[in-house]
Backbone as CSV, one residue per row, in Angstrom:
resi,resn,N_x,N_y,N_z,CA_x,CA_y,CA_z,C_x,C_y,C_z
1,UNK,-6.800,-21.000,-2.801,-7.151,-20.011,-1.809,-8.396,-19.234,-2.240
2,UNK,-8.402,-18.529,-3.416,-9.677,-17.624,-4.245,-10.479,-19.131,-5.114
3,UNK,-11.541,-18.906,-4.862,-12.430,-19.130,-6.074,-12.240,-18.872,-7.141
4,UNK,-12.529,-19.719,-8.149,-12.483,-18.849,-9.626,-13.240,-17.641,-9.906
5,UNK,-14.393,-17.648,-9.524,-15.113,-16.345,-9.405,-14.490,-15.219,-8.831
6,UNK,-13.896,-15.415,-7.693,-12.896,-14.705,-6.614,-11.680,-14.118,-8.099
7,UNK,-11.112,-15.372,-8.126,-9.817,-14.944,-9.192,-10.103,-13.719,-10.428
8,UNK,-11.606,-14.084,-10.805,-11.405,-13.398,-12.606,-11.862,-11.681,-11.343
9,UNK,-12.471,-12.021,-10.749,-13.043,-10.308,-10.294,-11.562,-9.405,-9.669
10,UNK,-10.932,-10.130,-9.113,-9.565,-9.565,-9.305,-8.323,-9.819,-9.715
11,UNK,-8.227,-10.582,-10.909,-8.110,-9.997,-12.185,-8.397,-9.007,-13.001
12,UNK,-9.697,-8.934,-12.996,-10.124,-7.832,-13.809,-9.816,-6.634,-12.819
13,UNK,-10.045,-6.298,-11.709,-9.487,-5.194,-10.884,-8.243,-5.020,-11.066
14,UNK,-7.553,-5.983,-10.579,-5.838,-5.568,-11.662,-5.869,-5.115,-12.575
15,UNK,-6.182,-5.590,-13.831,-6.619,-5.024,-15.009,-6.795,-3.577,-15.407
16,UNK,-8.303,-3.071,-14.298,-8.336,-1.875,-14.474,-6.934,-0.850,-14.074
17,UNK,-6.614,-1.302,-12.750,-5.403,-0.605,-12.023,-4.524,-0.401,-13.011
18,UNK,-3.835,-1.722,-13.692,-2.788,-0.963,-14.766,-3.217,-0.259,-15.786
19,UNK,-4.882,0.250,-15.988,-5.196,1.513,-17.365,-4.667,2.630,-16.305
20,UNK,-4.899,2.605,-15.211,-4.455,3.996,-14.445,-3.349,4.881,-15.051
21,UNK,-3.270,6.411,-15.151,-2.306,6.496,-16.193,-0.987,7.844,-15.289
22,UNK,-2.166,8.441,-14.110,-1.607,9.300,-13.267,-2.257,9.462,-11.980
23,UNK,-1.662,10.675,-11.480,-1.839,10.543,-9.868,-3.384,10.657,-9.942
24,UNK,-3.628,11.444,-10.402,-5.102,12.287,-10.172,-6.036,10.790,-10.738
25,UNK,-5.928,10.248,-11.865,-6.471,9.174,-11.947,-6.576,8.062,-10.912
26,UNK,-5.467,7.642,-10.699,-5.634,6.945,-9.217,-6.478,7.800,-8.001
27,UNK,-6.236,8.802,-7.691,-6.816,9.515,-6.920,-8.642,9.253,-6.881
28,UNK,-9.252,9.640,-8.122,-10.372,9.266,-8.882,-10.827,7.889,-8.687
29,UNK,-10.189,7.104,-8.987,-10.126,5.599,-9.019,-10.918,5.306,-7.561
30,UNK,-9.405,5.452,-6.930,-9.457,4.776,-5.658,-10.901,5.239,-4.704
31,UNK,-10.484,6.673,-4.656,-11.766,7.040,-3.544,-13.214,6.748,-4.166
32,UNK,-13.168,6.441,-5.300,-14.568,6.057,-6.027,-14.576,4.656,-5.204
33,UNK,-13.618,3.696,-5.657,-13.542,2.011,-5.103,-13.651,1.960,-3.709
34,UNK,-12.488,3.062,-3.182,-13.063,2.783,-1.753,-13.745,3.436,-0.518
35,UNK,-13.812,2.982,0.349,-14.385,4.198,1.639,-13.690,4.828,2.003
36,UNK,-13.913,5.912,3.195,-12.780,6.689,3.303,-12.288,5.744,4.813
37,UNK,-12.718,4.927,5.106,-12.223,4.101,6.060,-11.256,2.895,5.517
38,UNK,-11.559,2.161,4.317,-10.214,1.682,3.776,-9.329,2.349,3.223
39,UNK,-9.471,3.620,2.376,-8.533,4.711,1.969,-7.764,4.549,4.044
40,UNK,-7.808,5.026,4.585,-7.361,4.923,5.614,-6.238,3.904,6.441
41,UNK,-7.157,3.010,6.203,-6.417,1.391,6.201,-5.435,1.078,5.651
42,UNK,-6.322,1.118,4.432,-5.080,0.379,3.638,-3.660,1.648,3.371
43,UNK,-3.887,3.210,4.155,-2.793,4.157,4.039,-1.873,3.431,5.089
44,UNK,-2.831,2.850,6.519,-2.046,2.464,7.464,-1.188,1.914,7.245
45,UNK,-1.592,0.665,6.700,-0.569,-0.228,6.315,0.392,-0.593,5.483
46,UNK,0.238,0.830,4.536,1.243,0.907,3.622,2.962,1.450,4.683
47,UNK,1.811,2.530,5.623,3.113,3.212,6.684,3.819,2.626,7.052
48,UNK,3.394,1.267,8.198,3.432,0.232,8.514,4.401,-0.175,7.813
49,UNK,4.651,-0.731,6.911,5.423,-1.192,5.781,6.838,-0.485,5.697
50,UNK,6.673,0.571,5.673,7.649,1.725,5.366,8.440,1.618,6.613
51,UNK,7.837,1.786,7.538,8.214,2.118,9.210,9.049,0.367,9.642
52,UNK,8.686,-1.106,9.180,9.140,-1.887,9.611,9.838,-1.943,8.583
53,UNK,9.689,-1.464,7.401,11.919,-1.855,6.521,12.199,-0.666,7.231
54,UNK,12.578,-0.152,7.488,13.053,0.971,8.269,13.784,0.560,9.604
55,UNK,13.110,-0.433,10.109,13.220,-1.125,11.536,12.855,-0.153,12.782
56,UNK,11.466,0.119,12.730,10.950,0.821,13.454,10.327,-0.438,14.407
57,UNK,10.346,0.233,15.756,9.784,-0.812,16.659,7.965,-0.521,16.163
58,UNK,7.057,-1.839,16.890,6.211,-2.205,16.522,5.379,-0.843,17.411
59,UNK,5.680,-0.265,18.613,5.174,0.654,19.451,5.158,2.186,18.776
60,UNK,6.059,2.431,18.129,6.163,3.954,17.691,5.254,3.389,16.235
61,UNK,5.351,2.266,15.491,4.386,2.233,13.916,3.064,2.635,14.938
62,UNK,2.014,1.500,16.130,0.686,1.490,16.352,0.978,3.203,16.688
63,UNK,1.340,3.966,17.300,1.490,5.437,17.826,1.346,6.562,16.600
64,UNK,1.880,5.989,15.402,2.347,6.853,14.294,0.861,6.199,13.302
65,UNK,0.414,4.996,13.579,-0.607,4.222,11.980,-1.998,4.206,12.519
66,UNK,-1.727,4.071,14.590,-3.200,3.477,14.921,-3.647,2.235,14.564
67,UNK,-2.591,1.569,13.735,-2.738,0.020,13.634,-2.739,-0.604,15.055
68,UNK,-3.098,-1.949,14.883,-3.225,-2.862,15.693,-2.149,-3.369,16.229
69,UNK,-1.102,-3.965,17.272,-0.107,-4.436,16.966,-0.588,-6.119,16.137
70,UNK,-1.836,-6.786,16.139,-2.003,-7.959,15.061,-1.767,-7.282,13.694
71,UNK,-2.316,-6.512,13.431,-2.212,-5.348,11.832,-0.853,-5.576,11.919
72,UNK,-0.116,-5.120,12.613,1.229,-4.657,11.962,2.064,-5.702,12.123
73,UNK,1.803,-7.024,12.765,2.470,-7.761,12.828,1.958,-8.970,11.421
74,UNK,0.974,-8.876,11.063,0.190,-9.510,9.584,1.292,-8.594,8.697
75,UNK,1.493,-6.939,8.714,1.807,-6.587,7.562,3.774,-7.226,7.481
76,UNK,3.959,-6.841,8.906,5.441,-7.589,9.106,5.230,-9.042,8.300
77,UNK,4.699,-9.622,8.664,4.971,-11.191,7.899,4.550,-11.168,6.368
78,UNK,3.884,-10.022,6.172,3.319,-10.352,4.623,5.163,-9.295,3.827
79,UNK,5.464,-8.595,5.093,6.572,-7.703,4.038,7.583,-9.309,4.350
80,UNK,7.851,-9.657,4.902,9.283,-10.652,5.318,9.104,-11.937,4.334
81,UNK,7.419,-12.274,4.265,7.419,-13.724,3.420,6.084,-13.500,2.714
82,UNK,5.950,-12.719,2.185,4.684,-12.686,1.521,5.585,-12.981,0.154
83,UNK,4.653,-12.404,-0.884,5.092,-12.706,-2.212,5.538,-11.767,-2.498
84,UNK,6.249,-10.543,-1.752,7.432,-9.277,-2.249,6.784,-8.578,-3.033
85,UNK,5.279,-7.968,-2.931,4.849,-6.713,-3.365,5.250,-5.395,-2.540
86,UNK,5.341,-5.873,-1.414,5.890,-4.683,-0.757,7.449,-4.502,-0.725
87,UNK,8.252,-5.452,-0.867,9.708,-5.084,-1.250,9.741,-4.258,-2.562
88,UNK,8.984,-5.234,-3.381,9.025,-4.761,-4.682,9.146,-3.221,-4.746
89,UNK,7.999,-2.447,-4.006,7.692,-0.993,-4.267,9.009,-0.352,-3.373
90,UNK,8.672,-1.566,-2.270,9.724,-0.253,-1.028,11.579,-0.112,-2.149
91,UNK,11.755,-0.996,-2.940,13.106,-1.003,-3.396,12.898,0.015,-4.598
92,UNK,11.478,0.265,-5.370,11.849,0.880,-6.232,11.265,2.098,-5.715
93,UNK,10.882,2.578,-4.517,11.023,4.241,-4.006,12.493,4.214,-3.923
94,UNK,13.418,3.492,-2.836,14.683,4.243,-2.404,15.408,4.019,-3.814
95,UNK,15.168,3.560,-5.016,16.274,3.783,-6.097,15.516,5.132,-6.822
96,UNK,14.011,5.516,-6.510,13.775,6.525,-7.221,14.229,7.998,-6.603
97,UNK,14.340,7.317,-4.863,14.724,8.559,-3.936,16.110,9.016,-4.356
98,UNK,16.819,7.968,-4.616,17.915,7.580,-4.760,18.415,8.862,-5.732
99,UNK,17.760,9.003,-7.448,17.659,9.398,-8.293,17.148,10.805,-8.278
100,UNK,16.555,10.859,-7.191,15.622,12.309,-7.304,14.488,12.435,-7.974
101,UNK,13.931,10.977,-8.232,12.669,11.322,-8.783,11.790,10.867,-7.444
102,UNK,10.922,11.942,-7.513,9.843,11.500,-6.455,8.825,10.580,-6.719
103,UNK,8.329,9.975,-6.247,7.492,8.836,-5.607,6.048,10.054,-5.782
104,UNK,5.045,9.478,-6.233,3.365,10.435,-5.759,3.345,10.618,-4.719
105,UNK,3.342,11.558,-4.939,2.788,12.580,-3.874,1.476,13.440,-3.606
106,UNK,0.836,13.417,-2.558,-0.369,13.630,-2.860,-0.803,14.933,-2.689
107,UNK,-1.417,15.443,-3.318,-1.529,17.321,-3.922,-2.727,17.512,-3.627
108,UNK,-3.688,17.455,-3.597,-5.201,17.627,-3.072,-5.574,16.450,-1.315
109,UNK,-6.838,16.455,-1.654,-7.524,15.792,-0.420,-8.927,14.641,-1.296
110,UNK,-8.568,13.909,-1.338,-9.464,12.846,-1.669,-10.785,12.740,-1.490
């Protein structure tokens, strides 16, 4: 699917992501890496995510994300059969909700 060229450049972007060490670092990170139009995006579709394990209809996510219904129906198939990065996280918020530890939360404005 990636090029090798494709592969090592994110790789190495992975890479950096796991030196990340806290919120504010990510914070730093990200809005440096991205625009404030993928900061945006890619917030959408995290919602998106949240809102369809949830079993939110596809009409109240585009109302609530401004996604697309194609957007949210890409992020539906990537949460149902992708390779479970998004289960992954969505299972370890509700065991952290679970616990009472909170999930980042975001304290400033990017």
């Amino acid at each position: 699917m990636f090029s090798n060229t494709d592969n090592k450049k994110i790789n190495e972007l992975m890479d950096a992501i796991m030196l990340l060490k806290t919120p504010e670092e990510m914070e730093k990170f990200f809005r440096d890496l991205l625009t404030e139009n993928e900061l945006i995006e890619f917030g959408g579709r995290w919602k998106a995510a949240r809102m369809l394990w949830d079993k939110e209809s596809y009409v109240d996510i585009a109302k609530e994300t401004g996604l697309s219904s194609t957007t949210i129906a890409r992020v539906s198939k990537w949460l149902n059969s992708g390779k479970g990065g998004y289960k992954l996280i969505l299972n370890r918020m509700a065991i952290d909700e679970k616990h009472h530890n909170v999930p980042y939360k975001k304290k400033g404005s990017l």
